[in-house]
C-alpha positions in Angstrom: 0.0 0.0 0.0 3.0 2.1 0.9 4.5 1.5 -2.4 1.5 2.6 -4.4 1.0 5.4 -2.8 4.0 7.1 -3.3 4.1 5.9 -6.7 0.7 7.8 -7.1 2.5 10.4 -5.1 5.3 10.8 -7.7 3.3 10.9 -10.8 1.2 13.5 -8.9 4.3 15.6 -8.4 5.5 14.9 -11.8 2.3 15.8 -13.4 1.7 19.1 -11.0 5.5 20.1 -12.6 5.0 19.4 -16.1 1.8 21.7 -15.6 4.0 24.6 -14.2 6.6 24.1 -17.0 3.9 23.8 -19.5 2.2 27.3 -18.0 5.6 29.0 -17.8 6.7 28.0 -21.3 3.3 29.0 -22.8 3.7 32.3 -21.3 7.1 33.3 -22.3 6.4 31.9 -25.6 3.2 34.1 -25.8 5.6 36.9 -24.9 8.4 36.2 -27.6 5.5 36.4 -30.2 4.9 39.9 -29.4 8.0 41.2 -28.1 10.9 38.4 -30.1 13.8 38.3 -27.7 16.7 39.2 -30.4 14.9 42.7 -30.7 15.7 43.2 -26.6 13.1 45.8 -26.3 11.5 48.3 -28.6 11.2 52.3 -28.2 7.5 54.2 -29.6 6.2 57.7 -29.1 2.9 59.1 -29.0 1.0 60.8 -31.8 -1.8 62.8 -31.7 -3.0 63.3 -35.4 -6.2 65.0 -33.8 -4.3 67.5 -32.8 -2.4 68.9 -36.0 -3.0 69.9 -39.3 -3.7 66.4 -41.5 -0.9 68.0 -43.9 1.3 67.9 -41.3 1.2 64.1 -40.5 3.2 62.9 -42.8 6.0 65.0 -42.2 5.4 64.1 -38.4 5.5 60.8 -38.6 8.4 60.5 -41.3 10.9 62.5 -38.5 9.3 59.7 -35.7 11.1 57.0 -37.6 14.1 59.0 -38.8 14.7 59.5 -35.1 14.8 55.6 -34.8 11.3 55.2 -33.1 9.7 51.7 -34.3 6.1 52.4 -33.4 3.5 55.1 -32.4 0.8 55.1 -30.3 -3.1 57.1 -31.7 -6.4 57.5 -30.0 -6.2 57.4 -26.0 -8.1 61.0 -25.8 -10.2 61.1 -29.2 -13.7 59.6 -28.8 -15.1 63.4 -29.7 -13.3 62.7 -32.8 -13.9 58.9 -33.3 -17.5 59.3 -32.6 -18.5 63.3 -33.3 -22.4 61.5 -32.6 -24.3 59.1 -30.7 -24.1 56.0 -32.7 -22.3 57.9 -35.6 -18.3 57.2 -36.0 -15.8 58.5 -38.3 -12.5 56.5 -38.9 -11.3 58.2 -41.9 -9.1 60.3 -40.2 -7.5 56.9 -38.1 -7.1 55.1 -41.4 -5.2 57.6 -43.1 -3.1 58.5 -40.0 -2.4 54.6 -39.9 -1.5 54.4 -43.3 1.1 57.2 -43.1 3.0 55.4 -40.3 2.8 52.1 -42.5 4.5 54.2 -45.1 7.4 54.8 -42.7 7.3 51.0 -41.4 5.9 52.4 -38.1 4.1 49.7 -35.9 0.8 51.5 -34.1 -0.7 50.7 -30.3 -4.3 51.5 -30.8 -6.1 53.2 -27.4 -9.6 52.7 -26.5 -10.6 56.5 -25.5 -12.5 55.8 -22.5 -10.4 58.2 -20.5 -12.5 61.1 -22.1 -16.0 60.6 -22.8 -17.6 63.4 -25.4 -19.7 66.1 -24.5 -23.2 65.4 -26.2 -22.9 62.0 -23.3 -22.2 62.8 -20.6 -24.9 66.1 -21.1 -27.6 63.3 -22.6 -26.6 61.0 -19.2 -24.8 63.6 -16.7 -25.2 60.2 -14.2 -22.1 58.9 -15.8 -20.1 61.8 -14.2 -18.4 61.2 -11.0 -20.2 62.4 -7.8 -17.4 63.2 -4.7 -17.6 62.6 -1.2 -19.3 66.2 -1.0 -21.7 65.4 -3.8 -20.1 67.5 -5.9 -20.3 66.4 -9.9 -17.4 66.1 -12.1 -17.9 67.6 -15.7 -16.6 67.5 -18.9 -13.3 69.0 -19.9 -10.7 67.4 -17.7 -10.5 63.5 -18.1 -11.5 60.4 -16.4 -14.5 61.9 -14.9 -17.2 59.4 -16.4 -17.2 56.6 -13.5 -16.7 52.9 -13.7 -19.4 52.3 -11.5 -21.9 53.6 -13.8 -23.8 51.2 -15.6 -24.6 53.1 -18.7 -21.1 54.2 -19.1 -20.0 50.7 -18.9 -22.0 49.8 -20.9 -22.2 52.5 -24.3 -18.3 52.8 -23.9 -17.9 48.8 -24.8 -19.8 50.0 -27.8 -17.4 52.2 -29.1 -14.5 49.7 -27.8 -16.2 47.1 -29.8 -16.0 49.5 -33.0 -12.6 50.6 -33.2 -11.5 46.3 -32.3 -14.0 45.3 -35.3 -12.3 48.3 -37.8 -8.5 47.5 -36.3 -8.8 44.0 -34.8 -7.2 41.8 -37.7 -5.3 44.6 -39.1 -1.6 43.9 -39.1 -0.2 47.3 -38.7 -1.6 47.0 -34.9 0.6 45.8 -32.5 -1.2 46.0 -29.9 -4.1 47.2 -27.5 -4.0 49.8 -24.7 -7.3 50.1 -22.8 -8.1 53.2 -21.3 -5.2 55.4 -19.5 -4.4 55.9 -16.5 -7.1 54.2 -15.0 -8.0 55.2 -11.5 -9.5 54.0 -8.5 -13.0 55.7 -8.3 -14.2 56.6 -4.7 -17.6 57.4 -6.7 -20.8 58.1 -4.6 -23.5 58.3 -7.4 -26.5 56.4 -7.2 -25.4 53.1 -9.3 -22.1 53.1 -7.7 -24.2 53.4 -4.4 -26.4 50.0 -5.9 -23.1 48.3 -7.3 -21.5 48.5 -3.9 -24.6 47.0 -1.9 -24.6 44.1 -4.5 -20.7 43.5 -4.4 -21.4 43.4 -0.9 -24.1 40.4 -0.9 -22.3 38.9 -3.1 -19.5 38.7 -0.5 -21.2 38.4 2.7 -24.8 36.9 1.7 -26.0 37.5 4.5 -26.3 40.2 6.6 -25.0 38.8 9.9 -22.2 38.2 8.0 -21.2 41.7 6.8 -22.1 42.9 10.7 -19.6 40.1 12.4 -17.0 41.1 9.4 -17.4 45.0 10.0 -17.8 44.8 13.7 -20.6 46.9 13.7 -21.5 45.7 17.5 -19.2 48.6 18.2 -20.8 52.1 18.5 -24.3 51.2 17.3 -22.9 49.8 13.7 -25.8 47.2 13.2 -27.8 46.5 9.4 -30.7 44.5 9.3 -30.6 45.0 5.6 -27.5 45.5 2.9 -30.1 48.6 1.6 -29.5 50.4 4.5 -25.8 50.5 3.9 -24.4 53.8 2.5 -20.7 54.1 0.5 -18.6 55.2 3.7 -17.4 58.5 3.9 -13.6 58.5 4.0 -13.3 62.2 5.7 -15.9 61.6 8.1 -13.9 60.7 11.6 -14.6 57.7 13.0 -15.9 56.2 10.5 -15.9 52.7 10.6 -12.5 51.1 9.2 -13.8 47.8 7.8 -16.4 49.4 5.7 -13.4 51.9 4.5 -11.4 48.5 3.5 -14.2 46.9 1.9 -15.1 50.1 -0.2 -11.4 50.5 -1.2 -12.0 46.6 -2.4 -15.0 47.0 -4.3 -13.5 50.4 -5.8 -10.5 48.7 -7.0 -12.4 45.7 -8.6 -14.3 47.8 -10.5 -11.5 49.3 -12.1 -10.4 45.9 -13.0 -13.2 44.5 -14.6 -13.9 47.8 -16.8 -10.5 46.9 -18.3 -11.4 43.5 -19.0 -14.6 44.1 -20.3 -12.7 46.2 -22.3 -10.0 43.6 -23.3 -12.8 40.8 -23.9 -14.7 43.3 -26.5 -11.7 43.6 -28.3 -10.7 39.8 -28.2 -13.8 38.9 -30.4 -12.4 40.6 -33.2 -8.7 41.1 -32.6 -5.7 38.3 -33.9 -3.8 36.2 -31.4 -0.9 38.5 -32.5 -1.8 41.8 -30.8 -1.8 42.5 -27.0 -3.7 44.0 -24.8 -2.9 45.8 -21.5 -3.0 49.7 -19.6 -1.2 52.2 -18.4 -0.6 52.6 -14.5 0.7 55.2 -12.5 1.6 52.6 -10.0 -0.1 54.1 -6.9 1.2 51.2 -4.9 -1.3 51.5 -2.1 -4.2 50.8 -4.7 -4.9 47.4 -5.9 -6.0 47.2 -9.1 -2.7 47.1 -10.5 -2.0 43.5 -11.7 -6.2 42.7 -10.7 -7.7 42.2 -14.5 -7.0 38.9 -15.7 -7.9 40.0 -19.4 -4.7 41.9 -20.0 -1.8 40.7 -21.3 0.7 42.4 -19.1 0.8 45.4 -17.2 2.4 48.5 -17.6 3.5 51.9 -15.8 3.8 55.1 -16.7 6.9 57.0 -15.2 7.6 61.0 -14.7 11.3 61.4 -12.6 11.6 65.6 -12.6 8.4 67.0 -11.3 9.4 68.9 -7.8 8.2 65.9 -6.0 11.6 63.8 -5.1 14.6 65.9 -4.4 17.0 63.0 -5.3 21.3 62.7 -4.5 22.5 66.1 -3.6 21.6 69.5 -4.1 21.1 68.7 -7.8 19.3 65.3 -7.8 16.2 66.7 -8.0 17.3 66.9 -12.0 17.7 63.2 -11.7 14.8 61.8 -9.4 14.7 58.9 -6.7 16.5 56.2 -8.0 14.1 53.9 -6.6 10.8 55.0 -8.8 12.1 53.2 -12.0 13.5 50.1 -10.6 11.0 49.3 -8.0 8.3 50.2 -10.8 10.0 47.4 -12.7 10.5 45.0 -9.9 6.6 45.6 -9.1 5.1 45.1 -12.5 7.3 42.1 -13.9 5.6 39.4 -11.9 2.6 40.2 -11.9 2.0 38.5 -15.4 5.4 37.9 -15.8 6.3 40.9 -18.1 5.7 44.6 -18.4 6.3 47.9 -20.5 6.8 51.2 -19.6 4.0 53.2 -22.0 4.7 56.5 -20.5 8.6 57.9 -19.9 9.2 61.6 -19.2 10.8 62.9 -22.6 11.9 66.5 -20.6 10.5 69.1 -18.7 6.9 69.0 -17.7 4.2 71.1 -16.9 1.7 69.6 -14.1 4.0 69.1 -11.3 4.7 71.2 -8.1 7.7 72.5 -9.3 8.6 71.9 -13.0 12.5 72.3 -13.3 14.9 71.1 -16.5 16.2 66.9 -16.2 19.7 67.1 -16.0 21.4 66.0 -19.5 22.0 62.6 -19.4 19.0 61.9 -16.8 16.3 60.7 -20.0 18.9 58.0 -21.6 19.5 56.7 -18.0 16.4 56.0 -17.2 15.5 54.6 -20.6 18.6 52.3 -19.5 17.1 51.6 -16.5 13.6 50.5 -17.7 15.4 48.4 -19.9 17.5 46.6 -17.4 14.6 45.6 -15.1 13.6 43.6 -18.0 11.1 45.7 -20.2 10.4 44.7 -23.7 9.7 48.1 -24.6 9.3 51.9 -23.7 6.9 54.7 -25.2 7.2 58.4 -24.2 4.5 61.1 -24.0 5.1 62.6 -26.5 6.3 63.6 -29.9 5.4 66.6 -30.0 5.0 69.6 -27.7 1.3 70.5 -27.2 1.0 74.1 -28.2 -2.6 74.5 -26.2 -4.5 72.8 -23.6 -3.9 71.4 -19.9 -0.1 70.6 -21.2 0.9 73.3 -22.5 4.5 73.6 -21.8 5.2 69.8 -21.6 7.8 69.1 -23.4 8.1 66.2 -26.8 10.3 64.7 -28.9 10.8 67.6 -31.2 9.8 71.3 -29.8 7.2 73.9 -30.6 8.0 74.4 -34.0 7.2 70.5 -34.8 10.6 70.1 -36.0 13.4 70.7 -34.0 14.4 68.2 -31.5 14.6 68.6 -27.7 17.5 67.4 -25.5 14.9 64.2 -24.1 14.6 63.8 -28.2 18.4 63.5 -29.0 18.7 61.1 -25.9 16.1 58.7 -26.4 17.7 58.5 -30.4 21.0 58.0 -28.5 19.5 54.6 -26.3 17.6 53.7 -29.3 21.0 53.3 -31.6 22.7 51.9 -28.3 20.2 49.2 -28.4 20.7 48.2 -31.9 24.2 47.9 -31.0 22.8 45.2 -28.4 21.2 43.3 -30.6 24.3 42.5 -32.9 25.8 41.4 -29.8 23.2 39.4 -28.4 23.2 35.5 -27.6 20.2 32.9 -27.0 22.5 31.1 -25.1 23.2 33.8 -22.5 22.5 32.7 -18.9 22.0 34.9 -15.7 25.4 34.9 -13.4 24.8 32.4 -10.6 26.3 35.0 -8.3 23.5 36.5 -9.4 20.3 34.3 -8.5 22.1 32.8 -5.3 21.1 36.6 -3.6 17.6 36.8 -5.5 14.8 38.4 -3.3 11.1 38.4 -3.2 9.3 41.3 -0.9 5.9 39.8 -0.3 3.3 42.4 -1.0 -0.9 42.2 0.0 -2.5 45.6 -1.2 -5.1 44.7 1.6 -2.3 45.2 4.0 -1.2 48.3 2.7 -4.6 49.6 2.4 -5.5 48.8 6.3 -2.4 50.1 7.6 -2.7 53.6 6.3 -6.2 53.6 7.4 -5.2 53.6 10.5 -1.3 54.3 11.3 -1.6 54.6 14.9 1.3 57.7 14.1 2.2 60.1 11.9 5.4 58.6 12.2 4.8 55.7 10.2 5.2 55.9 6.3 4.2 52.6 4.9 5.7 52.5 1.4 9.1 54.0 3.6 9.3 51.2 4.8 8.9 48.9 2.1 11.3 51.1 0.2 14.1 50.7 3.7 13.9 46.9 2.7 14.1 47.5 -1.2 17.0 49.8 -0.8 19.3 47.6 0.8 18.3 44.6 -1.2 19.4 46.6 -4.3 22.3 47.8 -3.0 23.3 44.1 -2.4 22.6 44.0 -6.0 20.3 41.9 -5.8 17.5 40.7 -8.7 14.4 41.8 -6.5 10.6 40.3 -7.0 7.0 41.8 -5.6 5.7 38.7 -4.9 2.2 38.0 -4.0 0.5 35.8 -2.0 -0.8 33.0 -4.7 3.4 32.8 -5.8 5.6 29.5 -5.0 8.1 31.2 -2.8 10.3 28.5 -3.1 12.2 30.2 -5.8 13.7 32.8 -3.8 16.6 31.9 -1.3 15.5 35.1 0.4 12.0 36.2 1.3 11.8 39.9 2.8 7.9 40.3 4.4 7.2 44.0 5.5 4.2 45.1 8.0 2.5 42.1 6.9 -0.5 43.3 9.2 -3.4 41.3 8.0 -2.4 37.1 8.4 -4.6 33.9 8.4 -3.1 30.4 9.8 -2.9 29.2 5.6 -0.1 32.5 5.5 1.3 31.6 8.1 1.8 27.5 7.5 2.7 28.7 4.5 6.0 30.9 5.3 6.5 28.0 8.2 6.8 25.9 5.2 9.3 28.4 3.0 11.6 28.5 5.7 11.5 24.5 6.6 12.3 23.9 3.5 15.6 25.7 3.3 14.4 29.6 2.5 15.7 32.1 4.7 12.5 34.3 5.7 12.3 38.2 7.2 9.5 39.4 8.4 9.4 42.8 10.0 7.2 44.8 13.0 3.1 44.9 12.1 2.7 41.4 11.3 0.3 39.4 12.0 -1.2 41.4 14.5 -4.7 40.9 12.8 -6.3 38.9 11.0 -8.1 38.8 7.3 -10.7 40.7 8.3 -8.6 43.2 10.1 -9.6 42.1 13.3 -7.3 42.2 16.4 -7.1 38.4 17.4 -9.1 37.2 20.7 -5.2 36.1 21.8 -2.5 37.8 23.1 -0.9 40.2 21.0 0.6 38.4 17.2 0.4 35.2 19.2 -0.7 33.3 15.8 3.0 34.2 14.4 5.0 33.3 17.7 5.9 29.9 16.8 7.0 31.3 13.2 9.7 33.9 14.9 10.3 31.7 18.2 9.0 34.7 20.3 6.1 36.1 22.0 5.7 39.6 21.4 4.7 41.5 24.7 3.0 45.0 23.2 4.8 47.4 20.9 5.7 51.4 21.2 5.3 54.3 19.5 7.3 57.4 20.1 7.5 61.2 19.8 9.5 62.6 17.2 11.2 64.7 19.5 12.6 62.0 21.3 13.5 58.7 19.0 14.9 55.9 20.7 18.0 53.6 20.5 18.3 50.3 18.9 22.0 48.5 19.3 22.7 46.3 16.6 26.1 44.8 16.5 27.7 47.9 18.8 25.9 50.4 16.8 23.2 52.5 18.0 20.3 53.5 15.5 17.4 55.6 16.1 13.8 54.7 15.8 10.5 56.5 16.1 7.3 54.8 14.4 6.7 51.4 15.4 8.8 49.3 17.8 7.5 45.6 18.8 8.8 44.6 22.3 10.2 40.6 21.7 10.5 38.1 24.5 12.1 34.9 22.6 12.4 31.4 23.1 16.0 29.5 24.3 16.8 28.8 21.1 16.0 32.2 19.3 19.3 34.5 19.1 18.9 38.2 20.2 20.5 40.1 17.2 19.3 44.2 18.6 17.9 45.3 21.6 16.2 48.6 22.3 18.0 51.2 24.7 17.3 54.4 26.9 14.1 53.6 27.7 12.1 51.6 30.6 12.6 48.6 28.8 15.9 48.9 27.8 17.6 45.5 27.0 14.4 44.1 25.6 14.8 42.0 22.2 13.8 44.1 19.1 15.7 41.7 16.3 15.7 38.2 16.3 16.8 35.6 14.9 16.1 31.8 15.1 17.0 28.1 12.4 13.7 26.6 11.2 14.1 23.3 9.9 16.6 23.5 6.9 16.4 27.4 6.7 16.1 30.9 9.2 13.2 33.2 10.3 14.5 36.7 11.4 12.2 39.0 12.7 13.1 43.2 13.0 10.4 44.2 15.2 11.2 48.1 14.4 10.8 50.4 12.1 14.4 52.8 12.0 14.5 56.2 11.0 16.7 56.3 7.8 16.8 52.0 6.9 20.5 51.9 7.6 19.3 49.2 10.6 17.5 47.0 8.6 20.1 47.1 5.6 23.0 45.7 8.3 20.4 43.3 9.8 19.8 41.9 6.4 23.8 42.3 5.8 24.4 39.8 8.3 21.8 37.4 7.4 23.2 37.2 3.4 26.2 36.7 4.8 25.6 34.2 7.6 23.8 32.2 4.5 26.9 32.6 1.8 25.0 34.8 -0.1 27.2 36.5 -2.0 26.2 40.4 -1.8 27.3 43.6 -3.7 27.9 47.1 -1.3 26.4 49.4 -4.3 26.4 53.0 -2.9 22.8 54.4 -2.7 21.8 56.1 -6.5 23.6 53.0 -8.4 21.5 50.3 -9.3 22.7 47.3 -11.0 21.1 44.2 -13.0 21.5 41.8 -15.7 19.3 40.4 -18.7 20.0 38.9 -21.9 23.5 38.3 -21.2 24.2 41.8 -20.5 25.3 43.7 -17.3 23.7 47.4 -16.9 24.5 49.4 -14.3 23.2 53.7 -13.4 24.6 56.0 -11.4 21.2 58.4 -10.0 24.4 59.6 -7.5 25.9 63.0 -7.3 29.4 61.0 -7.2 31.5 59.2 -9.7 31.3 55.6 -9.2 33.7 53.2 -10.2 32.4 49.8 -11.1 34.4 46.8 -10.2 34.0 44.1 -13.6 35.1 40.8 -14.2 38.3 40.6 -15.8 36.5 38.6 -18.8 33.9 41.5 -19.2 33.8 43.5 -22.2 32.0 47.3 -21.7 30.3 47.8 -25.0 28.4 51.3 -24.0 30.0 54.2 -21.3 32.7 53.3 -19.0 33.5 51.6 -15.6 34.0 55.2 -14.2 29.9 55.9 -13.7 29.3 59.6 -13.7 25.8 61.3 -12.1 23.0 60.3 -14.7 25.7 57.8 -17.1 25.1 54.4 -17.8 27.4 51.4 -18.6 26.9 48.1 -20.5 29.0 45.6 -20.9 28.8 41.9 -21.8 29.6 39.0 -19.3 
């Protein structure tokens, strides 16, 4: 009996392997189709033949391909112009724009322009408008201010979708789909969205008693007897409950997601297997749409560096922007269909932002090199050229005002586009990732549901919850390590290193499930905040994260918050760092080691970083939150290195990867940095002295 059943065993694992390969090979197969992997990536610009003179396209579109671009992008913001009347379209204009790019060998993404409904609908049906917490009305002349929660906008836009896909669907000069832009997460309080939220919310509870236990409305008189007495919460109101705050953000997010893939299903009927579909995000990453529709192909980000709003290196590297935004954008999108695209890269100065100052020369081709080495298989910039009226006026294109001339953003995205056909004589099918490499790989396990309950209720104004995620992407990139955002659903086997950040919100299957990870050999951080509720974001009836103790070998006693006047002291290996925000107070078992302790308090000497073996692998546990993230880089220093993981000491601003067989490396620093290469490397593009803003490329 023994015998059989391990026999049945086997083929079971075989067969549940085979599946995974199958999946996996299917998938990056699906990808080489549309993106061939001796092309690397591929560079496109918007065009907005709407907005100039038709004798003017042709010349436009000519200097787009002179200037190296291989595709354009039409049609995100002209439904006025694709449909002047209800039930009346004109393409005439499309197909000749589309034929002029075919002229210059120019592949087009076609847009779906549900961004900016036209005038005569949203007066005929004003209820598609957005109403605000204040009941205020959005109207038309800005964009994305029809809702998604409004039934007849869902509905007459899919007509219009289904249009353009039936015209453009099996036409070969389309290479792919982008539906809708920028899509946002609509906090919408207008009476379908009202309807749509009651019915997501039987759908979830059915029945009433269950919403009330969820939302623990026991507490201050919270009780429905019916889900139609249940209002959309309002988010400024104090005190209002936090569980029906969550559950809104939920339902809010969801509908965002499946607007975009009733979008993507519309076009499917008509569209060939060989065009994609996906949408621009501005990867707001405590919204969770991003990565939510299951109809798109892959997922993309839009990126703007120089805007006022990061000050960067130095007293300059506001010119050069965080060094983070790209690559953790990159790091984010990659798996959550196993490739993305950056549709929207800042070509130069802009217009909308708090302060609006020049990129520093050099910046635009470094972070084109940068979206490239996170593994993108292509970038599009907004756009080609400058608009000369309107919200973005001032915005700077490809080529200037006069439609001709090109701007400094111009000349460097031409420079990275003639770089990368350099890379594609050199590259090789046979190239491998350096083992060095993958032995320090990293997953950062991210739950949007925890990201969205934390900040709705921080406990103190100290606490910055993407901060801290970013502390524990910064130092596993200035290891120079390959860094995933993994979600729950992914095998976390394949990372010898799992980081888990204020993972707040924990059931028993998490937690077996991380057990397991580090059992089996994987080497697991988890930091303060976790596990302190549950799903539903409910404290647990136990002593405080007493689900998670036997996961960090430690009970965790209560946890402090401090004054910013006053931060404490952690000592970590006979340094002292300071703290403010969050500080869990640990009391571990025997065989748990006490790595940090807190100091100058009335519990100095307690544990705050721990560290204990679990099975074939390690669970560490940094119950604090340090001011600057030096702390939890060293803490994580010690673990790579206690583990043979061989780690990099990149200064902060340089950010290092490889794909393809090639090693790219960016300096966002207001230093020179030298790079340190294997004596069998060959530089192909800069050199190993890395000034602010430069790249270098070289072949291993």
């Amino acid at each position: 009996m023994k015998q059989k059943l391990n026999k049945h065993l086997f083929k079971k694992i075989v067969f549940t392997l085979f599946g995974i390969l199958v999946s996996i090979n299917s998938n990056a197969q699906k990808f080489d189709k549309f993106f061939p992997k001796k092309d690397l990536t591929t560079v496109g610009v918007y065009y907005y033949p709407e907005h100039w003179d038709p004798s003017q396209w042709d010349r436009d579109l000519k200097k787009i391909a002179e200037m190296g671009f291989e595709y354009t992008h039409f049609g995100e913001f002209a439904w006025a112009q694709l449909e002047p009347q209800e039930g009346v379209y004109d393409f005439k204009w499309l197909d000749k724009a589309l034929a002029i790019a075919a002229k210059y060998n120019l592949k087009v993404i076609m847009c779906t322009s549900t961004a900016t409904p036209p005038v005569w609908l949203v007066r005929k049906h004003p209820d598609v408008l957005v109403t605000y917490e204040d009941g205020t009305k959005a109207d038309h002349g800005s964009r994305q201010h029809a809702s998604f929660s409004s039934n007849y906008y869902r509905t007459y836009s899919m007509k219009m979708v289904e249009q353009l896909a039936k015209r453009y669907g099996n036409d070969k000069r389309i290479m792919g789909w982008q539906v809708d832009n920028e899509p946002n997460r609509f906090l919408d309080y207008g009476t379908d969205a009202q309807q749509r939220y009651r019915d997501w919310l039987k759908e979830k509870y059915k029945n009433i008693d269950a919403l009330n236990k969820a939302w623990g409305n026991s507490f201050w008189s919270g009780i429905y007897s019916d889900f139609d007495q249940i209002n959309i919460p309002l988010h400024k109101e104090w005190g209002m409950n936090l569980h029906s705050q969550l559950d809104h953000f939920r339902f809010a997010d969801q509908e965002t997601a499946t607007f975009l893939d009733e979008q993507a299903i519309a076009i499917r009927k008509y569209a060939t297997k060989d065009q994609w579909i996906t949408s621009n995000y501005r990867s707001t990453y405590s919204e969770s749409y991003v990565g939510m529709s299951k109809e798109l192909d892959f997922d993309c980000y839009t990126r703007y560096m120089v805007y006022g709003g990061s000050l960067g290196i130095g007293p300059k590297g506001y010119r050069v922007g965080d060094y983070t935004s790209i690559g953790m954008a990159n790091d984010f999108f990659r798996p959550t269909k196993g490739m993305y695209g950056c549709m929207e890269l800042q070509p130069g100065q802009v217009n909308w932002g708090s302060i609006n100052p020049q990129p520093l020369p050099g910046s635009i081709r470094m972070w084109l090199w940068h979206v490239f080495a996170g593994g993108s298989k292509f970038t599009c910039t907004y756009r080609f050229r400058a608009p000369l009226f309107g919200y973005e006026q001032f915005h700077y294109g490809i080529v200037g005002t006069d439609g001709v001339t090109p701007t400094p953003g111009g000349t460097e995205f031409s420079q990275f586009i003639k770089e990368i056909d350099t890379l594609r004589k050199k590259y090789d099918a046979k190239a491998a990732l350096p083992d060095y490499y993958l032995k320090r790989k990293t997953g950062i396990l991210f739950n949007g549901d925890n990201v969205m309950g934390i900040d709705l209720n921080k406990q103190t104004k100290e606490w910055n919850t993407m901060g801290h995620f970013l502390k524990y992407y910064k130092a596993a990139k200035s290891f120079g390590a390959p860094v995933d955002f993994v979600r729950d659903t992914t095998n976390f086997s394949n990372y010898p290193v799992l980081l888990v950040p204020a993972y707040q919100m924990i059931d028993q299957k998490m937690i077996d499930k991380l057990t397991l990870y580090a059992k089996n050999g994987g080497n697991l951080v988890m930091s303060c905040r976790s596990g302190i509720q549950n799903r539903e974001g409910h404290l647990w009836e136990a002593k405080f994260y007493e689900p998670i103790w036997s996961l960090i070998g430690s009970k965790i006693e209560s946890y402090d918050l401090l004054m910013p006047h006053s931060p404490g002291q952690i000592k970590f290996d006979n340094q002292e760092y300071e703290w403010t925000s969050w500080g869990d107070l640990l009391k571990p078992n025997k065989e748990t080691e006490t790595w940090g302790t807190y100091e100058g308090d009335f519990y100095s000497g307690t544990p705050a970083i721990i560290s204990r073996k679990l099975g074939k692998g390690t669970v560490t546990y940094i119950g604090l939150d340090s001011k600057n993230g030096e702390l939890e880089k060293q803490v994580l220093r010690k673990l790579y290195q206690q583990q043979n993981i061989p780690v990099e000491n990149y200064p902060e601003g340089v950010m290092v990867e490889y794909r393809d067989g090639f090693g790219i490396a960016v300096n966002y620093s207001d230093k020179i940095y030298n790079m340190n290469l294997p004596n069998n490397a060959k530089v192909l593009i800069g050199s190993k002295a890395i000034k602010t803003a430069d790249v270098l490329v070289w072949k291993y």
